[in-house]
N, C-alpha and C positions, 0 to 999 in steps of 0.2 A: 503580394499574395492574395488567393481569393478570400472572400468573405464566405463563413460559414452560414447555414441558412437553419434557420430553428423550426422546430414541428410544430410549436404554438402558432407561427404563421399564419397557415393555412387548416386550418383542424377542418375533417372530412368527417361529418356524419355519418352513423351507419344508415341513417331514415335516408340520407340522399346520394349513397354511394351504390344502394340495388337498383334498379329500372325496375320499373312499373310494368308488371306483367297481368293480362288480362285472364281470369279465374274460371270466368263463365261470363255466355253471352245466350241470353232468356229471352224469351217472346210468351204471352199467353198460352194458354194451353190451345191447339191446335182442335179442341171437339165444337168449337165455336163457328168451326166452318161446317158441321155436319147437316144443320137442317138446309143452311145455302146451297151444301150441295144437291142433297136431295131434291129440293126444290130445282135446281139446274136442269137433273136428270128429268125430271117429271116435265119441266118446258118444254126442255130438247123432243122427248117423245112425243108429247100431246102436238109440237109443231108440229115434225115429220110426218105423222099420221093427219093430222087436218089441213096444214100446207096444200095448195094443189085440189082438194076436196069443195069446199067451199063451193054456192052458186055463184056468186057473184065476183069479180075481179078486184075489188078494191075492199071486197071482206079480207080475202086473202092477203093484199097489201096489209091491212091493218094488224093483222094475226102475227105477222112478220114485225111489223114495228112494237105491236106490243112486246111479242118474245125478248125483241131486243130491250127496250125498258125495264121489263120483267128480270132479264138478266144482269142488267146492270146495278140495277136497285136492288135485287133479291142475293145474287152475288160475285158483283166485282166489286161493291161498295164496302160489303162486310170484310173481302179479303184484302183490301184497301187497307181497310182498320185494323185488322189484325200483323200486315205487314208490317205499317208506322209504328207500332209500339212494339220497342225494344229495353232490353234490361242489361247493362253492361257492367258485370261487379270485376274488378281490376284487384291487384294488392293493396290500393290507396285510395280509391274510391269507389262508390256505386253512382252510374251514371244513366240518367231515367228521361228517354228520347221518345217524341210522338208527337204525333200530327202529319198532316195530309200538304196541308195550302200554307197553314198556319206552325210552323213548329216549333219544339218547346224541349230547351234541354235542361236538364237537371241534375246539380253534382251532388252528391256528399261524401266530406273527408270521412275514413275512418275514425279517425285520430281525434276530431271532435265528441265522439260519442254517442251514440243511440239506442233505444231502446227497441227493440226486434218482438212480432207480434204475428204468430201465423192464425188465420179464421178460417174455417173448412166447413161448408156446407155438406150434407150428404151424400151429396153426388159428386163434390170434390175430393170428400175422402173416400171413394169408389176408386177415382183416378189418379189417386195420391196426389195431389194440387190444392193449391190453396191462394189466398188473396197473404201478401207480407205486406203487414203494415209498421213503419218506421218510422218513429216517435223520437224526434230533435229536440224538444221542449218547445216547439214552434205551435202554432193556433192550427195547421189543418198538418196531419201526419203522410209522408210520400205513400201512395199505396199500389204496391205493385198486384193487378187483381190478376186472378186465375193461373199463378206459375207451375208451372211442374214440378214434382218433389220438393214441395214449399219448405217441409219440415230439412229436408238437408239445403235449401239454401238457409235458411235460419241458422243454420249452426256452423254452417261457412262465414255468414258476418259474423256471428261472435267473434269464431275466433279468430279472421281477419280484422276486428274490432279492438282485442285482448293484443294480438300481435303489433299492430300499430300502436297502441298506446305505450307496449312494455320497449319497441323501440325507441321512442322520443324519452322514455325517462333514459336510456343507456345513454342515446348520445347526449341530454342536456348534462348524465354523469361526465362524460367524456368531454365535453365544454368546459366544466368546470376543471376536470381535470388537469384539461392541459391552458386553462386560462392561465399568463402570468401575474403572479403579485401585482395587489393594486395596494397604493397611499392610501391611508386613510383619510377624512376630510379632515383641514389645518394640521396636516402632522407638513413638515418642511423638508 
């Protein structure tokens, strides 16, 4: 006959029987591109109109190569920067991506716990945004600057913070639960 198979076995977690669903995915606030572009549109025009104008032919070469510097530097570099830095908050962790040449990722479990810190300049709280700073116990705090509706991502980690913790106490109850009897040390 066959062998029966017991549920202590294999005990299934609730922390590792969900998949990991992604909550929100954040970038800076998008007004960081406003002076690059205006500066864009002010190139573009001032070329078009003095392009061609010029005395001399290698003015006009130059006006052309500057434009292009001018635009690259004033903004493809800033929208550069602002593409590379991303914000990915998931059910289990927040995950903190940037850089260009050089890049740099960065986890944090929920389940560890953190202290959540929103800072609003003037002009941030105009735009509802803010800089979240998250405090590990660690020497420099993760700082995600200028996000959108800082104040409701702050209270999405809580309580993604509060939910992962009160998971792991269930299931280490449920470990214990279904642990079998152990011997005590020299009992025979």
């Amino acid at each position: 006959m066959g062998k029966k198979k017991t549920a202590a076995a294999a005990p299934i977690t609730a922390h590792a029987a969900l998949p990991e669903r992604v909550v929100a995915r954040v970038r800076p606030h998008a007004r960081v591109l406003f002076w690059p572009t205006v500066l864009l549109f002010i190139m573009c025009g001032a070329t078009g109109y003095y392009a061609g104008n010029l005395p001399e032919p290698w003015q006009n070469s130059m006006l052309i190569v500057a434009a292009v510097l001018l635009a690259v530097v004033g903004w493809l570099l800033p929208l550069a920067f602002w593409l590379t830095h991303r914000y990915t908050i998931t059910t289990r962790r927040i995950i903190f991506r940037r850089g260009f040449f050089v890049r740099t990722r960065q986890e944090l479990v929920h389940s560890r716990g953190y202290e959540v810190t929103v800072r609003q300049t003037w002009l941030q709280s105009l735009w509802r945004s803010g800089t979240v700073s998250i405090n590990t116990g660690l020497e420099h705090p993760l700082l995600a600057k200028d996000i959108p509706n800082a104040e409701l991502v702050q209270q999405v980690l809580h309580d993604l913070m509060h939910e992962s913790r009160s998971m792991i106490g269930t299931s280490r109850q449920e470990q214990w639960a279904l642990a079998p009897e152990t011997s005590g040390w020299g009992r025979g």
